[in-house]
Every structure is written in structure tokens, then in C-alpha cells.
C-alpha positions as CSV (number, residue, x, y, z in Angstrom):
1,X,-20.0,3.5,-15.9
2,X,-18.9,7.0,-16.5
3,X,-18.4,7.7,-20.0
4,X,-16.1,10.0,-21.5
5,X,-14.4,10.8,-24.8
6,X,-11.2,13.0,-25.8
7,X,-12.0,16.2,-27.6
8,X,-13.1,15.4,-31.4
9,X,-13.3,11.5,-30.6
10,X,-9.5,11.3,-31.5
11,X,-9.2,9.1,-28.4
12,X,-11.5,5.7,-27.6
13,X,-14.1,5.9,-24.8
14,X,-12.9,5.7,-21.6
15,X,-14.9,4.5,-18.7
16,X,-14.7,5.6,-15.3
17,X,-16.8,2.7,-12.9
18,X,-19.4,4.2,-11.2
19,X,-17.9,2.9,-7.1
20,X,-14.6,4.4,-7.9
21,X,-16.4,7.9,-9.4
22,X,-18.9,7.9,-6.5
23,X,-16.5,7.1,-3.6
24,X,-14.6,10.1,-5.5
25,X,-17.9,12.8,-5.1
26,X,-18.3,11.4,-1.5
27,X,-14.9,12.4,-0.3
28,X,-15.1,16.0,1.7
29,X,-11.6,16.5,-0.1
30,X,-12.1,18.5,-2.7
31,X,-8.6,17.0,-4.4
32,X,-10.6,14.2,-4.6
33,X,-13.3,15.7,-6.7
34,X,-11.0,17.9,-8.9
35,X,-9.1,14.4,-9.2
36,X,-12.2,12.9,-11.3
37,X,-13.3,15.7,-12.7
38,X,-9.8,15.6,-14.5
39,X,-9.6,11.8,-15.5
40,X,-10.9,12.0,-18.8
41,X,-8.5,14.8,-19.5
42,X,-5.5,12.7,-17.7
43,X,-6.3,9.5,-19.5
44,X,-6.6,11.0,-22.7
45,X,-3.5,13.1,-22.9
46,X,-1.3,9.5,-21.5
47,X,-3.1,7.1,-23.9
48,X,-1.8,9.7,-26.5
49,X,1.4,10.4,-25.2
50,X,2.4,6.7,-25.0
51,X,0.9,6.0,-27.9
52,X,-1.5,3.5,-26.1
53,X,-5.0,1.3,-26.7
54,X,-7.4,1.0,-24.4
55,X,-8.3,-3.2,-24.2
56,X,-10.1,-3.1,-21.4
57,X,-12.4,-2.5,-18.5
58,X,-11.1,0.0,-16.2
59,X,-10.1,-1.4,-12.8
60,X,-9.8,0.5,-9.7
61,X,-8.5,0.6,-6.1
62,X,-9.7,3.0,-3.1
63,X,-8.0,5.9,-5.3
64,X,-6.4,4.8,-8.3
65,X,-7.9,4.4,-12.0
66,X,-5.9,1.5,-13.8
67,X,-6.8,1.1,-17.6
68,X,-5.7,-2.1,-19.2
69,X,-3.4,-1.3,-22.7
70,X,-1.8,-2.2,-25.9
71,X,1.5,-0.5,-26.7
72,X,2.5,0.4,-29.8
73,X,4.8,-2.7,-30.1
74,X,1.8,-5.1,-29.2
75,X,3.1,-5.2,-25.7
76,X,0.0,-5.4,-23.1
77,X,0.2,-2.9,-20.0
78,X,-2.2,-1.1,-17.8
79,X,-1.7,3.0,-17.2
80,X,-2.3,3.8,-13.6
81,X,-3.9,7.0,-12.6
82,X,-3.6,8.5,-9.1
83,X,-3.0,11.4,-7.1
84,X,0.5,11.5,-5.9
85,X,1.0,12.3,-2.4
86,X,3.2,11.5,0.3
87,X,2.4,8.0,0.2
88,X,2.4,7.7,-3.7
89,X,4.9,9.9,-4.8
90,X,8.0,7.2,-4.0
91,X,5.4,4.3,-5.8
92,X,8.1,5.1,-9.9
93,X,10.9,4.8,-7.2
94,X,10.3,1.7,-5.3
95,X,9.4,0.0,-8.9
96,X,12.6,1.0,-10.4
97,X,14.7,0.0,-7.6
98,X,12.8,-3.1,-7.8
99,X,13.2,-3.7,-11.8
100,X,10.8,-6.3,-11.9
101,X,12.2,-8.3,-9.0
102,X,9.2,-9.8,-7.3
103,X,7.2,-6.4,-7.7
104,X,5.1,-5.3,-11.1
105,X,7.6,-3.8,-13.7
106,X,7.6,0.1,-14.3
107,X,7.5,0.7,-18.1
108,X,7.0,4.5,-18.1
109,X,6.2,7.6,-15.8
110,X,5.2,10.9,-16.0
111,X,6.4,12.8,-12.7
112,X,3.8,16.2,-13.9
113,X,0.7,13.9,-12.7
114,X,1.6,10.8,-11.5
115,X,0.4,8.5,-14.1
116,X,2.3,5.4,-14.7
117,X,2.5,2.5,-17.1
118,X,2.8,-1.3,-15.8
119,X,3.8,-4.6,-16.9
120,X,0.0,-6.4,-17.4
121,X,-0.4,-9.1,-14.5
122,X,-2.9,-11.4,-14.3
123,X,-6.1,-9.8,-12.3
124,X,-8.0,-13.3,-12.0
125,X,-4.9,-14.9,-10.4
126,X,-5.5,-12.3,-7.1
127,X,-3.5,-14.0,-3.8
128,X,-7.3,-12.9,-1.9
129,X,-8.8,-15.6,-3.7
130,X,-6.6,-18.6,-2.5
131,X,-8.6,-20.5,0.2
132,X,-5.8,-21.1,2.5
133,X,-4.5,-17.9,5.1
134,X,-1.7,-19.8,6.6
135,X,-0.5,-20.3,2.1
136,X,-1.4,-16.5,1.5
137,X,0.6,-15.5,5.0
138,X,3.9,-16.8,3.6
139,X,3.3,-15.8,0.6
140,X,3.4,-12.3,1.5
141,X,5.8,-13.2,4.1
142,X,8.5,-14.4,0.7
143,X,7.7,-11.5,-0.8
144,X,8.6,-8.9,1.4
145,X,11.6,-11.1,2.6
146,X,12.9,-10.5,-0.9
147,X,11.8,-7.1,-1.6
148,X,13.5,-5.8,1.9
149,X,16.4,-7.2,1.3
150,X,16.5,-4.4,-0.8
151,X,18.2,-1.1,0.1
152,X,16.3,1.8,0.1
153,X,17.3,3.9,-3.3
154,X,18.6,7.5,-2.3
155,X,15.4,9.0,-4.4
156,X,12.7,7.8,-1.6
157,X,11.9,11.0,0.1
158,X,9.8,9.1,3.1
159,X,11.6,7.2,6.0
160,X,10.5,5.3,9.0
161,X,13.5,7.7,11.1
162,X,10.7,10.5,10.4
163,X,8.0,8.7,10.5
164,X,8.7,7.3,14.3
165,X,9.5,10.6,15.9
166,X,6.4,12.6,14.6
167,X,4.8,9.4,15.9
168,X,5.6,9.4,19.2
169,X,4.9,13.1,18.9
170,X,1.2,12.7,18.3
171,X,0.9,9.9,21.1
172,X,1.8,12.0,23.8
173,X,-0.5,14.7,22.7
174,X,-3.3,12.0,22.2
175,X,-3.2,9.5,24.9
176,X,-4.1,11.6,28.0
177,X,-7.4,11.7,26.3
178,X,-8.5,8.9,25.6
179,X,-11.6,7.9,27.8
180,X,-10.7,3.7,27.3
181,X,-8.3,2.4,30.2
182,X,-7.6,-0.7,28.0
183,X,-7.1,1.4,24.8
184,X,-4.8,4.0,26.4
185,X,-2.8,1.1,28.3
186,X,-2.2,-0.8,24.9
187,X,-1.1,2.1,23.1
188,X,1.3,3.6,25.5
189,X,2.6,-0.1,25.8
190,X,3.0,0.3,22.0
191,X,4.6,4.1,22.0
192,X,6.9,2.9,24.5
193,X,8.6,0.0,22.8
194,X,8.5,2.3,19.6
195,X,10.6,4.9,21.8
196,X,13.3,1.9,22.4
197,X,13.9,1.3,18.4
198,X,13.2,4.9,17.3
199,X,17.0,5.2,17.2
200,X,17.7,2.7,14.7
201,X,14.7,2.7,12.1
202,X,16.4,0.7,9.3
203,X,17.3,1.5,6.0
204,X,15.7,-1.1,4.2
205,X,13.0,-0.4,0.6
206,X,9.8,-1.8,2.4
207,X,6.4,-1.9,0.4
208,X,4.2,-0.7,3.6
209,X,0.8,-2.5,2.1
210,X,1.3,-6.2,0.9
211,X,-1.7,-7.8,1.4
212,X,-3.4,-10.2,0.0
213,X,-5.3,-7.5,-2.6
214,X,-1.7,-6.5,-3.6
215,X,-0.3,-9.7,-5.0
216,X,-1.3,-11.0,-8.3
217,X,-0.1,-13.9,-10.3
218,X,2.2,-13.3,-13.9
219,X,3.5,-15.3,-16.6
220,X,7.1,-14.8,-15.6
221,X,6.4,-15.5,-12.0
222,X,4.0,-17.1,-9.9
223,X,3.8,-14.2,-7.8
224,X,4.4,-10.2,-7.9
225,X,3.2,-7.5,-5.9
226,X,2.1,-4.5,-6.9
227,X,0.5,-0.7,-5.3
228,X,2.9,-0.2,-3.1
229,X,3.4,3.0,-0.6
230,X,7.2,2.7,0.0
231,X,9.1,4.5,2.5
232,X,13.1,3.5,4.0
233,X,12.9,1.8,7.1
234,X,12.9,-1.6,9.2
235,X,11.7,-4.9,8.3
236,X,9.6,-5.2,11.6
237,X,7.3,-2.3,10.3
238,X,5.9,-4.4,7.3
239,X,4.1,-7.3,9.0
240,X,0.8,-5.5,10.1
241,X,-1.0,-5.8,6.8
242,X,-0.5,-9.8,7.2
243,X,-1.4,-9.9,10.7
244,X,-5.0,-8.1,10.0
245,X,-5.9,-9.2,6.5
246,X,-8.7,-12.1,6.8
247,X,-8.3,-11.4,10.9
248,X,-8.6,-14.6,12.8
249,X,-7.4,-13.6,16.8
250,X,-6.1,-17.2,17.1
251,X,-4.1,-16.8,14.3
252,X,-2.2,-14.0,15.2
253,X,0.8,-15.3,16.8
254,X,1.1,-18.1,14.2
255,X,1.6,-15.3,11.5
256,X,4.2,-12.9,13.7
257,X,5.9,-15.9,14.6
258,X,6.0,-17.2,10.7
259,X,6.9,-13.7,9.0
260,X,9.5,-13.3,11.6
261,X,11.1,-16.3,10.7
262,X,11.0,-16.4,7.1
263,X,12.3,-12.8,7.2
264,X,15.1,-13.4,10.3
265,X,13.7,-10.9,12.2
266,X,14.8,-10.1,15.5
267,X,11.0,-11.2,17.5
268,X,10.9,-8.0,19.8
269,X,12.3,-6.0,17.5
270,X,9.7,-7.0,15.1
271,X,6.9,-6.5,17.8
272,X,8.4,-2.8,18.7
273,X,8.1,-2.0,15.0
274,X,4.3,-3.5,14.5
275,X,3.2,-2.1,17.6
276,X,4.4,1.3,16.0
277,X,1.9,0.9,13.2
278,X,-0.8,-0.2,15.7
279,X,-0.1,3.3,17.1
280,X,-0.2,5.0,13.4
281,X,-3.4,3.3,12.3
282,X,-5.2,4.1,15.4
283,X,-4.1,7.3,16.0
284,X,-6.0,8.2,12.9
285,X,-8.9,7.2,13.9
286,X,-8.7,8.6,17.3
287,X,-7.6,12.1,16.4
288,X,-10.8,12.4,14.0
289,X,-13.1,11.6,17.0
290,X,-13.2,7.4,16.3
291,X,-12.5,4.5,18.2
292,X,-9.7,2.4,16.6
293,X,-11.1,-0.8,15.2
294,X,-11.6,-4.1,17.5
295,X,-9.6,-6.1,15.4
296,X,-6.8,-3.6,15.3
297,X,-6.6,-3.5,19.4
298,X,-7.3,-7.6,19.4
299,X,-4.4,-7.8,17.2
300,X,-2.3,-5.5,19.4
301,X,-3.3,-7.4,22.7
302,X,-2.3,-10.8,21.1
303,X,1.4,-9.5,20.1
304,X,2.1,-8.6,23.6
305,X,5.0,-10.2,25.5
């Protein structure tokens, strides 16, 4: 651990784990660094501002710091630190739309930084550590079956009718080039059932990340999920987290064809939309110079028609 303390000891020790500081100094971002070097700072000023006790070890994500809290009242919490950014930024949004309703509870949030405080879940009762995919599948499948049926609050700045354009954008620029028959064949496949629902993207509050890492157990429900990176948009586009997450090619169909019917999705509109995150998650890789990940274009092949 990193340990730091406020100026003249007012505040308690606060410890930053070593992975999440050292994944922090890797990064060639140097948000990322100025980020860490101002955690102390950041969780000082919010432990004193809401009047909080740290009762805890720190927890942490790819790029979040979450410190487990008292409140003045006795009420336990956790105080999330993060960098807000296009993804993050619509996180207070989501929650408060949300209220509680199958997703972790917003308690406070300070728009300056980013920082907000959470209901306490239960970290040992994690959805990753149940034994059975097919159980954790609809699990995530109820979840987001409930959470879509949500409208997406005026507030929530990023929307699949931007996202797909700018999309479709970057796949014409990108697929000429790339040396892979297969790979280029899949994704234009994808881009061009993307291009057939680009018109109607949905208006729907989706979570964009429920996996099984983002659902964990509470005493008011048996399930809640939490970190998400919302944006407006259809249905169809939140299955891919599911599909990959503990990847098993012959499971694939099984879990399209079980989201989609817990959720009443129309099936190829559902594929268009997943096929259109296929296209995101490997354009990233392939516009820094990567090959998109086996699993990812497995996945893809195993959707198709």
C-alpha cells in the first residue's frame, strides 16, 4: 500500500493499493498520473466534506479508488474516486434515474471531481464467484431487463444515435486496411447490419458494462449492479459483456438466444446492435496497431445468421 495522510493528521490514513497506483504510473496518460498524484488530496477533502470514516481497505477497479465509510448517522457507504470522462461523467445520472432500483443507490456527488458516495454492498457476495455461467447469464440478463426498461433521463449527455454514426465513420476509414480477409469480412458484415438500425438507436437508460464483476449481492436485494458507463440507446447494444465474460464458443448462442428472450428483444435486431460493439471494441484495437482479440472475432463468427 500507498500511504498517505491529510495535512496535520486531521484526516485518518488513507491507502492507495499498490496494483491500482502502479497500473496508474504505467499509463502513458499523464491524466492518469496527475489522477494519483491527487488522491490523497481528493480523498481527504470528500472524507471531510461528507463528514465521513474511513472502515476499510480501499478497493479498486481498472481506474477507480472506492474507500469503504461510516457517515455521520452510522450509515455504512463507500466514496468512489475516478476520473470523469465521457464514459463516467453520466455514472450520478444513471444512479439517480435508477433510485436504487436494481442498481447501487447514489447517496451524494460532487460534479467539481467526480467523487461519489454509495450505498455499501456486499463485496464477498460478487456474481463472478458463482460456479454456474448459464445462473450468472440470466442474472445479468434480469438485470438489464429491468434497468432498460428505463427511459433514458434527459441529463445523459451520451447516446447510441451518436455513438453509431461516428462508428460507421471509423469503419470505413479502417477496413480497407486491414491485412486479415476473415477479420475485414466479419467486420464489414457487422458495419453493415449496424448501418440498417443506425436510424432507430433507442432511447432506452442502458448500463453499457454488466458483467459479472459488476453485480454484487445487498441486504435489500439479492442482487444490484453497480460501475456503470451509461449512455441512451437500444437494448440490443447491452448483451456483449455477457456473451464474452467467462467465453465458452459453444455457449455463445445459448446466451444471445437467452438475453434476447428474457429482454423481448427483437433477435436480428439484437445481433445488428451487438455486432455494432464487436465493431467498437475492435476498432480500438486495430486503430492502435493491434489485432482484435480471438474471442471477440469467435464471438462475432458464432452470432452470424
Amino acid at each position: 500500500m500507498n500511504r498517505f495522510t491529510h495535512a496535520g493528521n486531521v484526516t485518518p490514513v488513507i491507502d492507495i493499493p499498490t496494483a491500482f497506483a502502479a497500473s496508474l504510473n504505467r499509463s502513458a496518460d499523464p491524466a492518469d498520473r496527475a489522477f494519483l498524484d491527487a488522491l490523497p488530496r481528493l480523498a481527504a477533502d470528500h472524507l471531510h466534506r461528507w463528514d465521513l470514516h474511513p472502515d476499510g481497505p480501499a478497493m479498486h477497479g481498472r481506474c477507480a479508488l472506492v474507500l469503504p465509510v461510516t457517515r455521520a448517522d452510522g450509515t455504512r457507504a463507500v466514496l468512489k474516486l475516478q476520473q470523469t470522462d465521457t464514459e463516467t461523467e453520466g455514472e450520478p445520472v444513471a444512479l439517480r434515474a435508477w433510485n436504487g432500483d436494481g442498481a447501487v443507490r447514489l447517496l451524494d456527488h460532487d460534479p467539481a471531481t467526480g467523487a461519489l458516495l454509495l450505498e455499501r454492498l456486499d463485496p464477498a457476495r460478487l456474481l463472478a464467484r458463482h460456479p454456474d455461467d448459464h445462473h450468472v447469464v440470466l442474472v445479468i440478463a434480469r438485470l438489464l431487463a429491468h434497468l432498460t426498461a428505463r427511459p433514458a433521463p434527459p441529463g445523459l449527455k451520451r447516446t447510441l444515435a451518436d455513438i453509431a454514426p461516428a462508428l460507421l465513420d471509423r469503419a470505413r476509414r479502417a477496413l480497407p486496411d486491414i491485412p486479415d480477409p476473415a477479420v475485414r469480412r466479419l467486420l464489414a458484415d457487422s458495419a453493415a447490419a449496424v448501418r440498417e438500425v443506425a436510424d432507430t438507436p433507442g432511447d432506452r437508460l442502458l448500463h453499457w458494462d454488466l458483467h459479472d464483476e459488476n453485480v454484487l449481492g445487498a441486504d435489500r436485494a439479492e442482487w444490484l449492479a453497480i460501475d456503470p458507463k451509461p449512455l441512451a440507446g437500444d437494448p440490443g447494444f447491452e448483451l456483449w459483456p455477457a456473451l464474452v465474460n467467462r467465453f465458452d464458443p459453444a455457449d455463445v448462442r445459448w446466451r444471445f438466444d437467452a438475453m434476447t428472450d428474457v429482454l423481448a428483444l427483437d433477435r436480428p435486431r439484437a445481433r445488428a446492435w451487438t455486432g455494432a460493439r464487436l465493431l467498437q471494441i475492435c476498432l480500438w484495437k486495430i486503430e492502435n496497431g493491434e489485432r482484435p482479440e480471438e474471442e471477440w472475432l469467435e464471438t462475432g463468427h458464432r452470432l452470424r445468421p
